[in-house]
Residue frames as a rotation matrix with the C-alpha (Angstrom) as fourth column:
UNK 1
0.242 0.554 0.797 -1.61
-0.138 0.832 -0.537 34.38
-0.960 0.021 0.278 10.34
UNK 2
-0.565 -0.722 -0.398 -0.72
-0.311 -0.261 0.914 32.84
-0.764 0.640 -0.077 7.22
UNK 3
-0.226 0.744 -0.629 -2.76
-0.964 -0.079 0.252 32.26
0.138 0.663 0.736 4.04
UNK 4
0.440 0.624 0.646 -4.82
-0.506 0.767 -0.396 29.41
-0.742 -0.153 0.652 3.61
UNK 5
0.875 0.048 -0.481 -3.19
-0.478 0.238 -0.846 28.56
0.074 0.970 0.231 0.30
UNK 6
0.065 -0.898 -0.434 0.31
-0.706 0.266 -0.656 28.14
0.705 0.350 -0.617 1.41
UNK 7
-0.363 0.032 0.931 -0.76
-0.607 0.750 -0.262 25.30
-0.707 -0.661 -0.253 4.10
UNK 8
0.623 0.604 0.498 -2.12
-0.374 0.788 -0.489 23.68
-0.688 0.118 0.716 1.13
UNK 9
0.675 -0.414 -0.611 0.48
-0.689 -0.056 -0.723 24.19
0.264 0.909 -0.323 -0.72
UNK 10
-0.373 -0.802 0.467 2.55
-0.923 0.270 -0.273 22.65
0.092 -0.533 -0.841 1.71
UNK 11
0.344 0.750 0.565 0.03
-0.469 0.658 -0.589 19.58
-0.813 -0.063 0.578 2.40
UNK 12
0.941 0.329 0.079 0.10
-0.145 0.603 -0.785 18.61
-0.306 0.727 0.615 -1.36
UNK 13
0.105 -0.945 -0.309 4.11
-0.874 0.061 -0.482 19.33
0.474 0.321 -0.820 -1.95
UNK 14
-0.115 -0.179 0.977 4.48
-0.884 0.466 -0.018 16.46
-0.452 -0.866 -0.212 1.05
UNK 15
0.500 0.398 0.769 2.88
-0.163 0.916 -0.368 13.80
-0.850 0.059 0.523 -1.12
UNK 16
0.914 -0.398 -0.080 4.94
0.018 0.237 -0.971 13.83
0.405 0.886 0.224 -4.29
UNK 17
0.414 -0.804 0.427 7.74
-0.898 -0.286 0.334 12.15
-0.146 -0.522 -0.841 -2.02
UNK 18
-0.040 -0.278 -0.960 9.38
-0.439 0.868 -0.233 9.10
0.898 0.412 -0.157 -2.44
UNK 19
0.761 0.129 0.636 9.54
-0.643 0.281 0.713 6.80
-0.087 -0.951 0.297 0.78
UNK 20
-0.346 -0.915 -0.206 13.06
-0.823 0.402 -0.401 4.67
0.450 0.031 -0.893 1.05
UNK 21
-0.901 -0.432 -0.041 13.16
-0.315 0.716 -0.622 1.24
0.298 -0.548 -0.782 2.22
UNK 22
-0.262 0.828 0.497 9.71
-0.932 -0.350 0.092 1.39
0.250 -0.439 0.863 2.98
UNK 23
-0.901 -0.121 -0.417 7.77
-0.232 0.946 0.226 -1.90
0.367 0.301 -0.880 4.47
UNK 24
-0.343 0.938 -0.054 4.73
-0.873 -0.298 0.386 -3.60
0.346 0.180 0.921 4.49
UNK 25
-0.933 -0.165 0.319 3.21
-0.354 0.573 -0.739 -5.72
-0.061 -0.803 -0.593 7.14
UNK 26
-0.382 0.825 0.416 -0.43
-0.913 -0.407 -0.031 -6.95
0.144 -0.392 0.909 7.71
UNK 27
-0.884 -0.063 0.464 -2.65
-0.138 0.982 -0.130 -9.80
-0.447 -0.179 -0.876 7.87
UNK 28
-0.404 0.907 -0.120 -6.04
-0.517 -0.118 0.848 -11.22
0.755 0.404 0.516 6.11
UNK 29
-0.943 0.082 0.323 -8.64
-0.120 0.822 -0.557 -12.57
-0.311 -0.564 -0.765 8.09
UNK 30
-0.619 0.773 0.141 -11.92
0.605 0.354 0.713 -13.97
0.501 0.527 -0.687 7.40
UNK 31
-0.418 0.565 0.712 -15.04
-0.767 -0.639 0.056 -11.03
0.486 -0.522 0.700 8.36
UNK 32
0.651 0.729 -0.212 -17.39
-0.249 0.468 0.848 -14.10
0.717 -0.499 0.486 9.52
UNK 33
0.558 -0.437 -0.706 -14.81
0.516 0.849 -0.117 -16.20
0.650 -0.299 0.699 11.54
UNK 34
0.877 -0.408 0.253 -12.39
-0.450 -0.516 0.729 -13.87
-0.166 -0.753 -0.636 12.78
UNK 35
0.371 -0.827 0.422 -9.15
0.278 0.533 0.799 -16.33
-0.886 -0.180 0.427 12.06
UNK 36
-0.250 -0.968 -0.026 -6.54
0.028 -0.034 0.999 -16.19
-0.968 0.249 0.035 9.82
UNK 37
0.587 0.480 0.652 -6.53
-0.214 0.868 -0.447 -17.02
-0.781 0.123 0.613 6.04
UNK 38
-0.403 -0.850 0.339 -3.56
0.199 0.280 0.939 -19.14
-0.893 0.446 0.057 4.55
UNK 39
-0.564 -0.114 0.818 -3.07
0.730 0.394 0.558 -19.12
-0.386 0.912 -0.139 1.19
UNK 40
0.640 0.640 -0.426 -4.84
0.415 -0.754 -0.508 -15.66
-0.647 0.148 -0.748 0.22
UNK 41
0.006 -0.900 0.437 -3.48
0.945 0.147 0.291 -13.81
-0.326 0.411 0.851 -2.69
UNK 42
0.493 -0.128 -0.861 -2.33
0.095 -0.976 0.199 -9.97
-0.865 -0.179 -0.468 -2.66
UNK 43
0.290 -0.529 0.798 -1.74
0.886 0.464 -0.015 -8.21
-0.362 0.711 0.603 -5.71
UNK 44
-0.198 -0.317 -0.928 0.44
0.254 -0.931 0.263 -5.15
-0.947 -0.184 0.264 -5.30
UNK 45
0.045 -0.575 0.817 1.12
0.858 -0.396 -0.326 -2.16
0.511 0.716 0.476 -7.58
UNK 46
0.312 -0.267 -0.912 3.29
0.451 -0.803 0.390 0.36
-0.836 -0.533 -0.130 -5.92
UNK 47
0.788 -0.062 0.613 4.67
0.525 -0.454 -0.720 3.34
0.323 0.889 -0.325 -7.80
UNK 48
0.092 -0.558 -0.825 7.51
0.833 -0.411 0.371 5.84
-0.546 -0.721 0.426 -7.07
UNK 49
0.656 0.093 -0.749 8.81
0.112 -0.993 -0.025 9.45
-0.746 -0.067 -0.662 -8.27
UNK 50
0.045 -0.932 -0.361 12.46
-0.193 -0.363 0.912 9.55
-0.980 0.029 -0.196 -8.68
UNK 51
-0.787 -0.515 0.339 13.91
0.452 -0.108 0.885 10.05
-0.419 0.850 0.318 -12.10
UNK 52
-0.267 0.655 0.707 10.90
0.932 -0.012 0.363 11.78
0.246 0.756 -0.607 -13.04
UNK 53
-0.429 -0.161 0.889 9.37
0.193 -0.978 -0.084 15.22
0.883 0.136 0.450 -12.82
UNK 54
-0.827 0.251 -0.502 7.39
0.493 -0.103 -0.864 14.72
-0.269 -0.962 -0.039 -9.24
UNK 55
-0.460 0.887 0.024 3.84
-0.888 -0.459 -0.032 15.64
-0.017 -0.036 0.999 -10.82
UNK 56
0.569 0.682 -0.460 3.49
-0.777 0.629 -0.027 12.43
0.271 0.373 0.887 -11.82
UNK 57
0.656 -0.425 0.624 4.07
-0.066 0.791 0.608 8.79
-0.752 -0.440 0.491 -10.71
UNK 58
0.078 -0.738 -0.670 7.65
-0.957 -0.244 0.158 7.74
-0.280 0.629 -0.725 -12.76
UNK 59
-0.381 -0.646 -0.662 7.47
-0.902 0.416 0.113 4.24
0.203 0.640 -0.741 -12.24
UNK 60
0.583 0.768 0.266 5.16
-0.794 0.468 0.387 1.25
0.173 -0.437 0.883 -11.40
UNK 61
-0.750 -0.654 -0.103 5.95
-0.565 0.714 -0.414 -2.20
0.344 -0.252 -0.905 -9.75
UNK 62
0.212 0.806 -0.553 3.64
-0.822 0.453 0.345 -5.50
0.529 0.381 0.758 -9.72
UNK 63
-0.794 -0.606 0.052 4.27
-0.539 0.661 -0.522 -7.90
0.282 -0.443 -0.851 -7.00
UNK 64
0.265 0.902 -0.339 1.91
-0.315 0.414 0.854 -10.85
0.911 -0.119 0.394 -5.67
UNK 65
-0.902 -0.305 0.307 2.35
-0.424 0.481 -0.768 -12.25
0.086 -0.822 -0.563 -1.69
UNK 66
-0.128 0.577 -0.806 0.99
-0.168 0.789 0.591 -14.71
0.977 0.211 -0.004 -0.59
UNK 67
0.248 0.226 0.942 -0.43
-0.968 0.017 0.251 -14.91
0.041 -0.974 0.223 3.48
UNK 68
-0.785 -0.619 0.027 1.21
-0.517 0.631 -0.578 -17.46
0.341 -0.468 -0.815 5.69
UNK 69
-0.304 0.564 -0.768 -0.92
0.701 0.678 0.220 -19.96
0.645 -0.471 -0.602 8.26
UNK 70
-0.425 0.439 -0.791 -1.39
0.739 -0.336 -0.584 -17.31
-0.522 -0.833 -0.182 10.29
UNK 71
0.159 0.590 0.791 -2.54
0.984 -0.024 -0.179 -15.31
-0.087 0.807 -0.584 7.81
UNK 72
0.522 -0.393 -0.757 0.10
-0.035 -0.897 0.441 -12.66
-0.852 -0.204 -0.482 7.60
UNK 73
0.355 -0.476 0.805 2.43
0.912 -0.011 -0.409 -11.43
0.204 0.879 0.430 4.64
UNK 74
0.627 -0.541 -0.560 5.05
0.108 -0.651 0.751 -9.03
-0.771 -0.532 -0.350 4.31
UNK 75
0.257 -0.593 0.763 7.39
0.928 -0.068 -0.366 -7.08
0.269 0.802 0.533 1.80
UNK 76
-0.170 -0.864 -0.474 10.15
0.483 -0.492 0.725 -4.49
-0.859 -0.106 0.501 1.74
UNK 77
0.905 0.064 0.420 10.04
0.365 -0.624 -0.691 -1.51
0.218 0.779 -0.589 -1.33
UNK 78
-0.394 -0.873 0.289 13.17
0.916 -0.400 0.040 0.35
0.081 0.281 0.956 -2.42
UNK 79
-0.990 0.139 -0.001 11.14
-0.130 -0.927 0.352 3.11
0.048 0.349 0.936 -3.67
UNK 80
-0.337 0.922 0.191 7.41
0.907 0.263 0.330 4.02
0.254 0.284 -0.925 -3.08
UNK 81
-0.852 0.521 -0.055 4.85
-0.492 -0.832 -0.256 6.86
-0.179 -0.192 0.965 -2.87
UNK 82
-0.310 0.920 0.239 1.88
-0.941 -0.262 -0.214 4.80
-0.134 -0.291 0.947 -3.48
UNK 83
-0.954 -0.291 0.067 0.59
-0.291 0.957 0.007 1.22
-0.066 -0.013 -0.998 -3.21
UNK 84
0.047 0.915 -0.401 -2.68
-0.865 0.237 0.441 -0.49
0.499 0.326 0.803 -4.48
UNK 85
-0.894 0.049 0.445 -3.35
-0.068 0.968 -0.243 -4.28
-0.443 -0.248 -0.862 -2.80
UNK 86
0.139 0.826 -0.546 -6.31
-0.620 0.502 0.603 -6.63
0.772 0.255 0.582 -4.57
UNK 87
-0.792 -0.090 0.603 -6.89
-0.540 0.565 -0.624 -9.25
-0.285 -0.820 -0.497 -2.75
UNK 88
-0.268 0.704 -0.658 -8.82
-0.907 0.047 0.419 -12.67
0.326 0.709 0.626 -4.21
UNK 89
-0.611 -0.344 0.713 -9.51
-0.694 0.666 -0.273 -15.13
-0.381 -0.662 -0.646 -2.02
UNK 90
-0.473 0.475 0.743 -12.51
0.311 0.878 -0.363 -16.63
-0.824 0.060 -0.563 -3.82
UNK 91
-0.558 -0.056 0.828 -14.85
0.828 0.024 0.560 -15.98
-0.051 0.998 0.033 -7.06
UNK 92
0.506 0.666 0.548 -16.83
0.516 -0.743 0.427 -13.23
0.691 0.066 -0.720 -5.47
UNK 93
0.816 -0.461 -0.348 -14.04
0.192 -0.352 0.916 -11.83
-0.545 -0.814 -0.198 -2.30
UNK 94
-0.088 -0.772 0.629 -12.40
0.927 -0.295 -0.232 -9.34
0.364 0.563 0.742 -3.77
UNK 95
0.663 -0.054 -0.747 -10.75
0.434 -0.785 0.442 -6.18
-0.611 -0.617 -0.497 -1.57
UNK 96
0.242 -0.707 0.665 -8.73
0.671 -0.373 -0.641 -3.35
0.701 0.601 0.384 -3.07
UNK 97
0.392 -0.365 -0.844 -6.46
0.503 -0.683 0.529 -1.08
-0.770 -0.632 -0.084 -0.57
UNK 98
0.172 -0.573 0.801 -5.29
0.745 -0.457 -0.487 2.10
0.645 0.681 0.348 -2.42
UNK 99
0.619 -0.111 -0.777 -3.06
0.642 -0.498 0.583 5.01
-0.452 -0.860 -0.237 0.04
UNK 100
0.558 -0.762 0.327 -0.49
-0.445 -0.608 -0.657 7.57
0.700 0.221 -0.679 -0.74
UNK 101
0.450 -0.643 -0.620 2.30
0.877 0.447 0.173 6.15
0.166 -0.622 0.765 1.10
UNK 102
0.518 -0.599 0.610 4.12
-0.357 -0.800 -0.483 8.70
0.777 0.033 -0.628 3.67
UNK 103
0.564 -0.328 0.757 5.43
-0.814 -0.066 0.578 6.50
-0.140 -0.942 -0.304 5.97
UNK 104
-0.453 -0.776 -0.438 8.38
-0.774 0.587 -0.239 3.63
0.443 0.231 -0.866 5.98
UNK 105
-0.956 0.065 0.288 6.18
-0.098 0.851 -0.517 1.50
-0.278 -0.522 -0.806 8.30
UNK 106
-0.182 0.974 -0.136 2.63
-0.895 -0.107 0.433 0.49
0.407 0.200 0.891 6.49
UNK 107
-0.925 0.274 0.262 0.23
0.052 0.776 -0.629 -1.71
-0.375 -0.568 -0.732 8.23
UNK 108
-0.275 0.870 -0.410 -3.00
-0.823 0.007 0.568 -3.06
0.497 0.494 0.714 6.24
UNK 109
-0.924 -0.316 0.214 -4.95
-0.352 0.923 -0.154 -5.11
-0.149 -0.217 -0.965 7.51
UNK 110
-0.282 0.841 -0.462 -8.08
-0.945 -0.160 0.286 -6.64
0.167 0.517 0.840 5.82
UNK 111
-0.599 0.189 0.778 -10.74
-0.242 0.883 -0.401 -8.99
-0.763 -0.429 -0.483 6.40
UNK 112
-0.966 0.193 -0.171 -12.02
-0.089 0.371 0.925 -10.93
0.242 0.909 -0.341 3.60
């Protein structure tokens, strides 16, 4: 049996990866309604490793999307290991997603 320590060690080494190409799918909908909603606005910050020592994040990136009529939205990363989303749809509907990113396919989806 092996120690307990070196499964965590392993565990936490896993997350100070980078993720290539990665992309991001999802959709907003309204909690009451249930439907779509257009014109929502998502405000990323993803982050990545490379060029840096891999304790810490090396570099940050700020994007906004905007949700279609159906109330979907999508984006593509070069580099990522972790991604924040706001989301403001009105003066009090405000959602924050924050994840470690280990996978090339993320899927959020959030109802306002």
């Amino acid at each position: 049996m092996r120690p307990i320590w070196l499964w965590l060690l392993l565990a936490l080494s896993a997350c100070n990866r980078d993720v290539e190409n990665a992309r991001l799918v999802g959709t907003v909908t309204d909690r009451r309604t249930r439907q779509p909603v257009k014109g929502a606005v998502l405000h990323l910050e993803t982050a990545y490793y490379r060029g840096g020592d891999y304790d810490s994040y090396n570099g940050y990136r700020y994007d906004t999307l905007t949700t279609d009529a159906q109330g979907r939205f999508a984006a593509t990363f070069p580099l990522l290991c972790y991604l924040a989303i706001e989301v403001k749809q009105g003066p009090r509907d405000t959602l924050v997603y924050a994840e470690e990113v280990v996978s090339k396919n993320i899927r959020v989806d959030i109802r306002l």
